[in-house]
N, CA and C atoms as an extended XYZ file, in Angstrom:
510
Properties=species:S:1:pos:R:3:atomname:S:1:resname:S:1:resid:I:1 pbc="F F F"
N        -1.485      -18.095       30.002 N   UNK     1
C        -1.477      -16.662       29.850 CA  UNK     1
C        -0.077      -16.121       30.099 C   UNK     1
N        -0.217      -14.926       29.398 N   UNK     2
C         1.600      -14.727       29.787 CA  UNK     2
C         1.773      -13.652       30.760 C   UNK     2
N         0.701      -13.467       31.810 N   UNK     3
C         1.043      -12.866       33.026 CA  UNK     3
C         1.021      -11.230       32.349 C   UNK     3
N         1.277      -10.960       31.423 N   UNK     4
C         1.523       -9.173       31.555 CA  UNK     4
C         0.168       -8.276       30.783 C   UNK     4
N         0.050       -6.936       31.349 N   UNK     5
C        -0.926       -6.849       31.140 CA  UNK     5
C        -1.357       -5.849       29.218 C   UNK     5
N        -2.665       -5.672       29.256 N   UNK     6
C        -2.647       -5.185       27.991 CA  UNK     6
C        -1.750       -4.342       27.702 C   UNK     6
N        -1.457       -3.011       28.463 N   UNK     7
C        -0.534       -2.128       28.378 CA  UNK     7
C         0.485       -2.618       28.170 C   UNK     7
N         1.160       -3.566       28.805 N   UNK     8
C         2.579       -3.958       28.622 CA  UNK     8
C         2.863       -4.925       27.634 C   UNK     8
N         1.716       -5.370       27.062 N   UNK     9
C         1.604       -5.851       25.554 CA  UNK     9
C         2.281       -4.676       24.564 C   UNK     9
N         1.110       -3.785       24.696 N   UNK    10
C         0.703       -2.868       23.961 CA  UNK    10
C         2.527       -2.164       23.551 C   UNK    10
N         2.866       -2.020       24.562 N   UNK    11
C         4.461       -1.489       24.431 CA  UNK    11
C         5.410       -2.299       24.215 C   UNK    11
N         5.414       -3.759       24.416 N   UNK    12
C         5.967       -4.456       23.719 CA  UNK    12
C         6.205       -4.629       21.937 C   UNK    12
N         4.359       -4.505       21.772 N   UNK    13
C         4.385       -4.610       20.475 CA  UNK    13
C         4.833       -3.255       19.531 C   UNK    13
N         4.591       -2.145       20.269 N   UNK    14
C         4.951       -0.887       19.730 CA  UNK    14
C         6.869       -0.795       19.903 C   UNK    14
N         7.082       -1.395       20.464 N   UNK    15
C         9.291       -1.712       20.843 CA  UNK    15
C         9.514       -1.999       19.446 C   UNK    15
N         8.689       -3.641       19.041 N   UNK    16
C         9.187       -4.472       17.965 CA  UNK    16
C         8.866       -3.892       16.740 C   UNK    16
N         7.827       -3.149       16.638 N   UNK    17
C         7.038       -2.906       15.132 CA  UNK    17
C         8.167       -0.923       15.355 C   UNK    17
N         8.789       -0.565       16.285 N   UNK    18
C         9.581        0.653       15.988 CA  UNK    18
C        11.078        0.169       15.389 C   UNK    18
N        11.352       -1.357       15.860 N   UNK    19
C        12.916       -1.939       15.663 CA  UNK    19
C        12.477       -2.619       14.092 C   UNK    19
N        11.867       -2.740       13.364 N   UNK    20
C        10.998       -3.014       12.528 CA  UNK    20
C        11.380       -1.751       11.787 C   UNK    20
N        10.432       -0.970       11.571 N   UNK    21
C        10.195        0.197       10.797 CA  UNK    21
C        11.533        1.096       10.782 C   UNK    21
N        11.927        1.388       12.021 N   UNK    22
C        13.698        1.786       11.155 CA  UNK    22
C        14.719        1.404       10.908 C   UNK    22
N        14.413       -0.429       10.381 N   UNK    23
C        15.331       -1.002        9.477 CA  UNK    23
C        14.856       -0.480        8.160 C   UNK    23
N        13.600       -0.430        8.348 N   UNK    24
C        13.137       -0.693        6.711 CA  UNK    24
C        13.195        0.724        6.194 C   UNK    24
N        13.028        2.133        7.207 N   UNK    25
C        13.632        3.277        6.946 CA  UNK    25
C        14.794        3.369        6.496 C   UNK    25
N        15.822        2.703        6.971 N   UNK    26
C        17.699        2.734        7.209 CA  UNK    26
C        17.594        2.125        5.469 C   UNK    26
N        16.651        1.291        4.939 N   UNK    27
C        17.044        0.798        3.660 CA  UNK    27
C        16.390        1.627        2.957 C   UNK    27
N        15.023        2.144        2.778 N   UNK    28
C        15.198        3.349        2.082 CA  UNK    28
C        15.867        4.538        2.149 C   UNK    28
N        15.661        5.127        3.099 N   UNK    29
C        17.195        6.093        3.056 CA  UNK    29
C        18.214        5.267        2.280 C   UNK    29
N        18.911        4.513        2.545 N   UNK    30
C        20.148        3.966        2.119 CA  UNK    30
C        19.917        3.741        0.192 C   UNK    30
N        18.915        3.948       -0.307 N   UNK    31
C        18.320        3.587       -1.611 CA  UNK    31
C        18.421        5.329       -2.070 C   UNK    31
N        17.424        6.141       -1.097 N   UNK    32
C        17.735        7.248       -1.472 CA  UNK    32
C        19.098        8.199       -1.863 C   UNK    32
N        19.872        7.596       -1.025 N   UNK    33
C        21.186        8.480       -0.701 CA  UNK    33
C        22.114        7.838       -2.213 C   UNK    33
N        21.866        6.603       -2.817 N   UNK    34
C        22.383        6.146       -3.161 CA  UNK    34
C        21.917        6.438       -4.983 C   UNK    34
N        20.842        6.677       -4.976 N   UNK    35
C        20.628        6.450       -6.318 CA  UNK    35
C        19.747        7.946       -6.350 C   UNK    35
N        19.823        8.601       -7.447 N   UNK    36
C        19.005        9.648       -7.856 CA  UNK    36
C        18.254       10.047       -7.877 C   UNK    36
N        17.695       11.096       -7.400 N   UNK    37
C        15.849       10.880       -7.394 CA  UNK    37
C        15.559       10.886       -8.606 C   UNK    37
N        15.870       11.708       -9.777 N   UNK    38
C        15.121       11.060      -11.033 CA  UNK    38
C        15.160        9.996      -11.462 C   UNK    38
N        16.032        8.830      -11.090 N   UNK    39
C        16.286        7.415      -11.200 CA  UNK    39
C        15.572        6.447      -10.253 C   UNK    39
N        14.991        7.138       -9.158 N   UNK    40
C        14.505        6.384       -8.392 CA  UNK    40
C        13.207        5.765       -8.646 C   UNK    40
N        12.847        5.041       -8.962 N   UNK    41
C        11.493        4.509       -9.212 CA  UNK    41
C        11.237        2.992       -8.569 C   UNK    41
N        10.401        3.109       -7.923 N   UNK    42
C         9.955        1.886       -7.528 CA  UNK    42
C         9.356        0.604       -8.658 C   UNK    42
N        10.059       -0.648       -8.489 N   UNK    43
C         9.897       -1.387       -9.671 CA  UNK    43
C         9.569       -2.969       -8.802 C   UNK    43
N         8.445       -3.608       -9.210 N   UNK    44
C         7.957       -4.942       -9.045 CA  UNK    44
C         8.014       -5.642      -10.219 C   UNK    44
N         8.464       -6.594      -10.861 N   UNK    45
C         8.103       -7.259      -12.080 CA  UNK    45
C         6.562       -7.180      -12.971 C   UNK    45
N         5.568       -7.663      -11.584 N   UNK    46
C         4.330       -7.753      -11.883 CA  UNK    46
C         3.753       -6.158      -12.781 C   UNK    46
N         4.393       -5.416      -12.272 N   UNK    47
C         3.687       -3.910      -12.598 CA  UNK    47
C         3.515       -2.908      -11.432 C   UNK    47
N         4.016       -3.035      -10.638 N   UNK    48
C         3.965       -2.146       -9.724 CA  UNK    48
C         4.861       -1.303       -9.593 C   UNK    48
N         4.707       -0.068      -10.584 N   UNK    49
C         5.435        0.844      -10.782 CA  UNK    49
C         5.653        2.314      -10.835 C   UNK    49
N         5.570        3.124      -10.132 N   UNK    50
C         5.891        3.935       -9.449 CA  UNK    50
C         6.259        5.319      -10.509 C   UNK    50
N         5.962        6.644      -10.591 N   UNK    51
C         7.178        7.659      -11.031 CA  UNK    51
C         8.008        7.994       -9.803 C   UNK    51
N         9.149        8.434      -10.541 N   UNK    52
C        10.114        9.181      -10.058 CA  UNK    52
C         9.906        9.362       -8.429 C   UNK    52
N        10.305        9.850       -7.317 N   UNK    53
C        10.123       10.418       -6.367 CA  UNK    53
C         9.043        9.508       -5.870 C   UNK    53
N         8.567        8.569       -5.861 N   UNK    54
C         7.611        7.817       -5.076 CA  UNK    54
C         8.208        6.516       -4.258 C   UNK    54
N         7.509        5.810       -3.395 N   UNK    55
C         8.212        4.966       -2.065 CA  UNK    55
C         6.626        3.761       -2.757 C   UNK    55
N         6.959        2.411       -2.276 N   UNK    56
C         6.046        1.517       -2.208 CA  UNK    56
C         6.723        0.819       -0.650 C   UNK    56
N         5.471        0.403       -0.146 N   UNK    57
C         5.428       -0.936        0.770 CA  UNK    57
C         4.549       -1.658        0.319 C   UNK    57
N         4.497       -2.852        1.253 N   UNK    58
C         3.591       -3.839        0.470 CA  UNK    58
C         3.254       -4.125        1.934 C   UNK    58
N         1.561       -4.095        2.121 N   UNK    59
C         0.634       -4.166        3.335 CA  UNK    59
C        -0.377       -5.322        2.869 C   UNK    59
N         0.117       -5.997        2.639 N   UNK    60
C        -0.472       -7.885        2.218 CA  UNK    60
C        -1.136       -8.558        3.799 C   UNK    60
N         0.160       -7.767        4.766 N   UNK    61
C        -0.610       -8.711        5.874 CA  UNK    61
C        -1.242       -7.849        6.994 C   UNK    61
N        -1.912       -6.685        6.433 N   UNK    62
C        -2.605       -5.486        7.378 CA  UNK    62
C        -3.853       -6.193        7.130 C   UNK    62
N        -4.142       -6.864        6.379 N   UNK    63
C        -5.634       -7.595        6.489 CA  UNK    63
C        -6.330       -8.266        7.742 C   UNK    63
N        -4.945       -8.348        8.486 N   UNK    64
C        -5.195       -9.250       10.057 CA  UNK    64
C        -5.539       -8.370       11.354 C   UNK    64
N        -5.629       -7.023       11.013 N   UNK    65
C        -5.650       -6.156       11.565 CA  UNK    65
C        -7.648       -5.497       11.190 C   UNK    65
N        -7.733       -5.038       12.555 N   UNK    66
C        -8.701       -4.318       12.152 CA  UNK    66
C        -8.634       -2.824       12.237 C   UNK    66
N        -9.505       -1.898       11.706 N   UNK    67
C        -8.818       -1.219       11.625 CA  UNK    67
C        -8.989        0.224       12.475 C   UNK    67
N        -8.980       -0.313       14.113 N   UNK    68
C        -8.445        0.532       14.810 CA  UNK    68
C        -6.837        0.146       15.645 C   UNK    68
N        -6.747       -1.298       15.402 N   UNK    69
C        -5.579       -1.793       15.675 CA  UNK    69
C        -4.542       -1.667       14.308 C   UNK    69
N        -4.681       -1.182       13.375 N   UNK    70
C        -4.597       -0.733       12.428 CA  UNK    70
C        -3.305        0.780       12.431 C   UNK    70
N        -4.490        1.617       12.658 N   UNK    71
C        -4.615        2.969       13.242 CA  UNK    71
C        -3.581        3.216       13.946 C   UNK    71
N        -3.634        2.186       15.211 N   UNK    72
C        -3.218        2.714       16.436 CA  UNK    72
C        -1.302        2.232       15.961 C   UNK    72
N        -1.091        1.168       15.958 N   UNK    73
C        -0.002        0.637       15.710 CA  UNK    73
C         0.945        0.552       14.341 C   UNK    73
N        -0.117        0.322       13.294 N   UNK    74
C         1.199        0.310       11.871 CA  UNK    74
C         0.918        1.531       11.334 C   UNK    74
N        -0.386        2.369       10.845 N   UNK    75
C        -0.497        3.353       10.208 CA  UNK    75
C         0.499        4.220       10.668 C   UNK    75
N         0.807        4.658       11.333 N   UNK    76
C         1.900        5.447       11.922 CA  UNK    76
C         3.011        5.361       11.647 C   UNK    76
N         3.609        4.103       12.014 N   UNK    77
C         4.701        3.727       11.071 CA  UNK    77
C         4.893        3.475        9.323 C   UNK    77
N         3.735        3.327        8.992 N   UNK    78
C         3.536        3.037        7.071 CA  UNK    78
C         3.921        4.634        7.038 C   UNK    78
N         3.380        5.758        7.678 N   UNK    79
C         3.104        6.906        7.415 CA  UNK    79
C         5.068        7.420        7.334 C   UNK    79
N         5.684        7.050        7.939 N   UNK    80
C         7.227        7.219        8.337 CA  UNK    80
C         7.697        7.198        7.144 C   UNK    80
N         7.502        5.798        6.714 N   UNK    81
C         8.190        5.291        5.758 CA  UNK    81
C         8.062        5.881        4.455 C   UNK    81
N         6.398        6.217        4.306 N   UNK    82
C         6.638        6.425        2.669 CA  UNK    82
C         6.715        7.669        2.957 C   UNK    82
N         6.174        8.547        3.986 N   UNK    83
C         6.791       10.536        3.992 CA  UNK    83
C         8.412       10.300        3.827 C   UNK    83
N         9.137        9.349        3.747 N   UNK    84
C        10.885        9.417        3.398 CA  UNK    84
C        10.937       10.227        1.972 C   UNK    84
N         9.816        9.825        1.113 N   UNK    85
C        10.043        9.874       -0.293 CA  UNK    85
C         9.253       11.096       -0.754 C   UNK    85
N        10.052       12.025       -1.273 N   UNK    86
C         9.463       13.356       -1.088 CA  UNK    86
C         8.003       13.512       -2.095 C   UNK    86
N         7.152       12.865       -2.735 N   UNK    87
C         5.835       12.459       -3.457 CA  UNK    87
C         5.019       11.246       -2.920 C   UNK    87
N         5.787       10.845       -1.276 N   UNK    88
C         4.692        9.859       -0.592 CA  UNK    88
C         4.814        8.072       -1.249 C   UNK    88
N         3.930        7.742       -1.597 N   UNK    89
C         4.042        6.528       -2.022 CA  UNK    89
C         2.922        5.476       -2.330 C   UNK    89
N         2.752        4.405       -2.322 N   UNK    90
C         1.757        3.199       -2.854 CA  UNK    90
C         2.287        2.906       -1.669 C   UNK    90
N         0.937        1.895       -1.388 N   UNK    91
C         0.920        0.751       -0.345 CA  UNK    91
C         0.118       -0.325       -1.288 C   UNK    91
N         1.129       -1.763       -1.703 N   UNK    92
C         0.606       -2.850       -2.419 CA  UNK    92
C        -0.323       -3.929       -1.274 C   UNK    92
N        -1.663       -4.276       -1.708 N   UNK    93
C        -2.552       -5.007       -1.501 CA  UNK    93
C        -2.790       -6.513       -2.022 C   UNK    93
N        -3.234       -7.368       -1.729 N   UNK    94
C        -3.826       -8.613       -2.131 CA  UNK    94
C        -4.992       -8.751       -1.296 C   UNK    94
N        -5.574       -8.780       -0.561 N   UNK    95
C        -5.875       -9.466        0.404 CA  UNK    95
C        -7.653       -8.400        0.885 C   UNK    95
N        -8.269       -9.021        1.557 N   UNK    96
C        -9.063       -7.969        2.177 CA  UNK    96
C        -9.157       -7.073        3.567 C   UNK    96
N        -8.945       -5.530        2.445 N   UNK    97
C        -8.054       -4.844        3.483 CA  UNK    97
C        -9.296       -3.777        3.405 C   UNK    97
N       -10.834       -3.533        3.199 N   UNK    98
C       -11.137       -2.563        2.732 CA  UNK    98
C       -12.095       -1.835        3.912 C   UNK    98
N       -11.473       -2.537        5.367 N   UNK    99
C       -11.766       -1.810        6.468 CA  UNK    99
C       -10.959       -0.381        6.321 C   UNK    99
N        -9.726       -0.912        5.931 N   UNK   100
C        -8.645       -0.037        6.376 CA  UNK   100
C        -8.465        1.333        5.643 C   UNK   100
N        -9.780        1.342        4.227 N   UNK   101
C        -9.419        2.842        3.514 CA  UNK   101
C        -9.875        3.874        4.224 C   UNK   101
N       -10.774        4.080        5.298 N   UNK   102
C       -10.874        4.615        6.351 CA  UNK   102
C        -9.637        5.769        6.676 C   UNK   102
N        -8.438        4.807        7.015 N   UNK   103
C        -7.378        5.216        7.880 CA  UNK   103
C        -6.308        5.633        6.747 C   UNK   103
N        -6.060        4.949        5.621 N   UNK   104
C        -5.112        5.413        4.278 CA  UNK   104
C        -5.797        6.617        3.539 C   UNK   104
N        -6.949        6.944        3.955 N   UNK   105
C        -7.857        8.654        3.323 CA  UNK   105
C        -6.928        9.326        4.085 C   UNK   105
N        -6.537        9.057        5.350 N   UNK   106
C        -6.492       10.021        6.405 CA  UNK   106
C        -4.724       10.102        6.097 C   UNK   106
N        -4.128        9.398        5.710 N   UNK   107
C        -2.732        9.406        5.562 CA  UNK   107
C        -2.150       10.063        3.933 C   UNK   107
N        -2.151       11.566        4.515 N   UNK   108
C        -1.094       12.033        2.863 CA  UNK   108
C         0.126       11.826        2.469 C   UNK   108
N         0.602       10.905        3.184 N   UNK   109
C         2.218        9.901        2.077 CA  UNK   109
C         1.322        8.995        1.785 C   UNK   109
N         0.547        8.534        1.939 N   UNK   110
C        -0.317        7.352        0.897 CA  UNK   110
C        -1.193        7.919       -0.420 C   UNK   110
N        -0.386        7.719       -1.863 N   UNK   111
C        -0.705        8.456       -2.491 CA  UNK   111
C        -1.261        7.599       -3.208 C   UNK   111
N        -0.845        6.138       -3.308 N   UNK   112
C        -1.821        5.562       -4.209 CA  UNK   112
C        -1.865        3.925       -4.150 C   UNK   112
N        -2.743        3.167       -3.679 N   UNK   113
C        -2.906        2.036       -3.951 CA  UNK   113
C        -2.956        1.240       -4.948 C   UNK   113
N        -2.102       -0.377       -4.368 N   UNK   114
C        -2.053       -0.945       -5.572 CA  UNK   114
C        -2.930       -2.740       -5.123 C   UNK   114
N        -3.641       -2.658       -5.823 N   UNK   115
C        -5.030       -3.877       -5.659 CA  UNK   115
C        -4.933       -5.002       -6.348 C   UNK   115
N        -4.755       -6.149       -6.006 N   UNK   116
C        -4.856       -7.069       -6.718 CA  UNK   116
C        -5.391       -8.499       -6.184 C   UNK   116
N        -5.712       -9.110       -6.875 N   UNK   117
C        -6.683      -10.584       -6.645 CA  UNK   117
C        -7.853      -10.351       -5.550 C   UNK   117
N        -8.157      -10.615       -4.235 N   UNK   118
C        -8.942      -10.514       -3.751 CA  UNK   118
C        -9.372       -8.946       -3.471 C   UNK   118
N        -8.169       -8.286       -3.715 N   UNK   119
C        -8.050       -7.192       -3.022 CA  UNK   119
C        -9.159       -5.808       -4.111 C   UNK   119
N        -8.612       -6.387       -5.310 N   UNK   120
C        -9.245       -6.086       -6.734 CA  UNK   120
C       -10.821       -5.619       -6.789 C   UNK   120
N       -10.874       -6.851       -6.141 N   UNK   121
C       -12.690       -7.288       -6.271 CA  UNK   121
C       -13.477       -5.916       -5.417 C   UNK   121
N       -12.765       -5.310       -4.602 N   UNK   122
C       -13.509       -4.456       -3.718 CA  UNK   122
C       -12.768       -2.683       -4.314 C   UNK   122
N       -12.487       -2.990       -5.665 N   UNK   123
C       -12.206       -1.502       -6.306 CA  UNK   123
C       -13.242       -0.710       -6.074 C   UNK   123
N       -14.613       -0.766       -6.055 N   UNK   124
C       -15.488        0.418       -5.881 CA  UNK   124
C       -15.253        1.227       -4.499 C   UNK   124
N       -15.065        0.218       -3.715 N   UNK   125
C       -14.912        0.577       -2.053 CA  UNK   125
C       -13.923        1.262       -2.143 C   UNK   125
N       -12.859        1.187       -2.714 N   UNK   126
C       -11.536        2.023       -2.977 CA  UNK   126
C       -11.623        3.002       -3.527 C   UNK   126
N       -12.069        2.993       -4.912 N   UNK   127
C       -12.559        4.350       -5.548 CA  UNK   127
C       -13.445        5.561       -4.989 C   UNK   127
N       -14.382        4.617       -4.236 N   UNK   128
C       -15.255        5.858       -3.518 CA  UNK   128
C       -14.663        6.696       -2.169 C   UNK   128
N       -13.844        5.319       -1.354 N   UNK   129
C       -13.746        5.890       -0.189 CA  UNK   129
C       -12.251        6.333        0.154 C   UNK   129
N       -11.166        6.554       -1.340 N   UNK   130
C        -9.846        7.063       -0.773 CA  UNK   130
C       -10.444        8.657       -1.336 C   UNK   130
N        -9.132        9.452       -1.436 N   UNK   131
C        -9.350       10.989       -1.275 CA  UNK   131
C        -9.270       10.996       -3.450 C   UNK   131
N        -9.373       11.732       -3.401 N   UNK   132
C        -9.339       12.136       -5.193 CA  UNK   132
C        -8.306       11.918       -5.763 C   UNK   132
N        -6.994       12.580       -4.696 N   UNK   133
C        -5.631       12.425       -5.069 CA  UNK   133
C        -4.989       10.981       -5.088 C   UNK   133
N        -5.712       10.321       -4.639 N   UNK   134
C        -5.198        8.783       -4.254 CA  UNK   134
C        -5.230        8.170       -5.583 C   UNK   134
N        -4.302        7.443       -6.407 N   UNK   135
C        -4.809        6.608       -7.427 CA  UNK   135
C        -4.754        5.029       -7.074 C   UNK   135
N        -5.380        4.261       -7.750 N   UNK   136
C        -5.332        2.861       -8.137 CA  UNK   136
C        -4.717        2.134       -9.025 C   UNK   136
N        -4.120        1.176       -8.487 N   UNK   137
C        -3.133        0.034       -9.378 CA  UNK   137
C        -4.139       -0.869       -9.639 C   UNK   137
N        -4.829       -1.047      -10.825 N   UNK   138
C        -5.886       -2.355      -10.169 CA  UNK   138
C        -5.266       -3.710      -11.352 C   UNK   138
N        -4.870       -4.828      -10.316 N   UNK   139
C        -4.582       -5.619      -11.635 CA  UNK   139
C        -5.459       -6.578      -11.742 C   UNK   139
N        -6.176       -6.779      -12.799 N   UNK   140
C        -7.509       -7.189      -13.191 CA  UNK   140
C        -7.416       -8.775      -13.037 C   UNK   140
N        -8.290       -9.332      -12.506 N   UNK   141
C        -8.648      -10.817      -12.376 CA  UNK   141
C       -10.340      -10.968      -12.391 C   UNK   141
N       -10.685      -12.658      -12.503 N   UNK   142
C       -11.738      -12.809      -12.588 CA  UNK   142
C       -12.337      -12.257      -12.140 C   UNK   142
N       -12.539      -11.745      -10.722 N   UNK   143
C       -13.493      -10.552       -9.989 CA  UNK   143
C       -13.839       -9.514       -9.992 C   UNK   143
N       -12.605       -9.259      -10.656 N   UNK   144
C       -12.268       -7.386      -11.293 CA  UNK   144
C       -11.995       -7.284      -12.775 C   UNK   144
N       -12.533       -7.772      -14.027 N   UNK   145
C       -12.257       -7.737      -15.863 CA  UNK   145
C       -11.868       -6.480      -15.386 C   UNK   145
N       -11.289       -6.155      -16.611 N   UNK   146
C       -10.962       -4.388      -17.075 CA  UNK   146
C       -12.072       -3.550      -17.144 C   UNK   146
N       -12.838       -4.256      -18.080 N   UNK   147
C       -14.489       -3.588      -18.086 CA  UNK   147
C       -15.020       -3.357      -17.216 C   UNK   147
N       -15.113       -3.934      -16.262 N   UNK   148
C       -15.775       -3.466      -14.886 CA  UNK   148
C       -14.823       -2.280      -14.147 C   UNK   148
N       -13.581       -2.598      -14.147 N   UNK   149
C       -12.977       -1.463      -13.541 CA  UNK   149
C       -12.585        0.031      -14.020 C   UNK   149
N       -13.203        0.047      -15.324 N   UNK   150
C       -13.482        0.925      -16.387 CA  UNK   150
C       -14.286        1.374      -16.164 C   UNK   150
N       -15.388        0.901      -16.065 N   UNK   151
C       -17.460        1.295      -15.722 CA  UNK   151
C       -16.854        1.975      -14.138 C   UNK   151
N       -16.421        1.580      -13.086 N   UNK   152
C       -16.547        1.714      -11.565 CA  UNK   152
C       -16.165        3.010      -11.712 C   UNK   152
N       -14.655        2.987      -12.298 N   UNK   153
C       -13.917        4.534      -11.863 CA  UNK   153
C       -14.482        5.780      -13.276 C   UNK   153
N       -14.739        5.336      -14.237 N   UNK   154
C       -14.830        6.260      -15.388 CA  UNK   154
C       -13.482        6.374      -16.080 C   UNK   154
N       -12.640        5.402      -15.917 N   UNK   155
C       -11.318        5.724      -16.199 CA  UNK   155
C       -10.604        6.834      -15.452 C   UNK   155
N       -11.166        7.081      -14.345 N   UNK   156
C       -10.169        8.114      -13.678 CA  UNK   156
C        -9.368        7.795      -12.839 C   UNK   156
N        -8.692        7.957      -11.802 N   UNK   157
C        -7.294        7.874      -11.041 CA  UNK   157
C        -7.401        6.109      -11.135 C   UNK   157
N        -7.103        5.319      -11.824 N   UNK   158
C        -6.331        3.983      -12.070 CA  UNK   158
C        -5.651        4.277      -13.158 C   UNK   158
N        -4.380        3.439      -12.640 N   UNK   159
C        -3.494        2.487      -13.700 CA  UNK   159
C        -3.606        0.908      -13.931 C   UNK   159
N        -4.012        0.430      -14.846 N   UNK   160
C        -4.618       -0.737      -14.751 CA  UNK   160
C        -3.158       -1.601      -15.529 C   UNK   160
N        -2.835       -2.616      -13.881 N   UNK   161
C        -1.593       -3.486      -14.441 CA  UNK   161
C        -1.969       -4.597      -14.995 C   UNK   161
N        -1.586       -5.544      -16.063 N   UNK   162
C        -1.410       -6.144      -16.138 CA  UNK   162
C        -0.272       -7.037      -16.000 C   UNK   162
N        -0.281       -8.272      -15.707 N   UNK   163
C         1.205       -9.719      -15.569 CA  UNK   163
C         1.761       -9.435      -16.913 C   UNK   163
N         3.072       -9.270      -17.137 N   UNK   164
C         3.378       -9.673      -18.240 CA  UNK   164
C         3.506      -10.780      -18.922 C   UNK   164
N         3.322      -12.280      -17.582 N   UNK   165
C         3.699      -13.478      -17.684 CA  UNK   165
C         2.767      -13.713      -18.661 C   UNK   165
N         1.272      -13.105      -18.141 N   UNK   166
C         0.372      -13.591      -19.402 CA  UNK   166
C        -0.240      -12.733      -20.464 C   UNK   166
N         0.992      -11.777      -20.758 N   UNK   167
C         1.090      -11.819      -22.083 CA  UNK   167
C         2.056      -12.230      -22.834 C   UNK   167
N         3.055      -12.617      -22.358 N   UNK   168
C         4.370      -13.934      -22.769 CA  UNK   168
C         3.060      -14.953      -23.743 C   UNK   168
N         2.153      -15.908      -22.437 N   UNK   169
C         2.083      -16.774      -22.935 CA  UNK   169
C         0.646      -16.669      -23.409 C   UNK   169
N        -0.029      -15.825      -24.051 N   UNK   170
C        -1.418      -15.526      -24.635 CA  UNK   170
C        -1.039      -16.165      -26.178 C   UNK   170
């Protein structure tokens, strides 16, 4: 055991995840200051792409979290980061995170999720339980066809990505 107690965990981990979050502030700012906001767009190869004035992170490993440890410790900081960008931002997914739409309803710089592979499969849970304004990235895999994610939302707040890799090689 390492002798110290929850509390002094608790502030440990809140030290590292603050020396954390305003590096990754210091580089958006430093993106902002640097490039235009009408030029600014957030760009992933895969499709994760952004208008103008919007921020992405990528919360792949908030899945390990539940989600009042969630809550208590990163939401706060996710919330920092993408309020930098004056239209909020995406938070990119893989993984199963769909404790956590709970706590991203409750956050208005989280403007729109982006879902993919496992993460995909639980689009209804997403659709029903973020706010109206929230949209979806959903990039379609065996669990999630297009058709199904067509039927779930009615075609409303998704952008449905596809890989370009496989349409290179179709």
């Amino acid at each position: 055991m390492t002798g110290l107690s929850s509390d002094e965990i608790s502030e440990w981990a809140r030290r590292d995840l603050r020396v954390i979050t305003d590096l990754i502030k210091e580089l958006h700012l430093w993106y902002r200051t640097q490039v235009p906001l009408e030029q600014m767009q957030t760009v992933e190869s895969c499709g994760r792409i952004m208008p103008p004035g919007f921020g992405q992170i990528c919360g792949c490993s908030t899945q390990l979290l539940s989600a009042p440890l969630y809550r208590e410790f990163v939401a706060p900081r996710d919330a920092e980061i993408l309020s930098l960008h004056p239209r909020g931002g995406m938070i990119h997914l893989c993984g199963s995170h769909s404790t956590l739409i709970p706590v991203w309803r409750e956050m208005p710089s989280v403007r729109a999720i982006q879902i993919n592979d496992r993460a995909a499969e639980d689009l209804e849970l997403y659709f029903r339980g973020l706010r109206e304004d929230q949209i979806l990235y959903v990039n379609p895999c065996a669990g999630m066809p297009i058709e199904r994610a067509v039927e779930i939302t009615g075609g409303r707040r998704i952008v449905v990505v596809e890989d370009y890799k496989e349409q290179i090689y179709r």
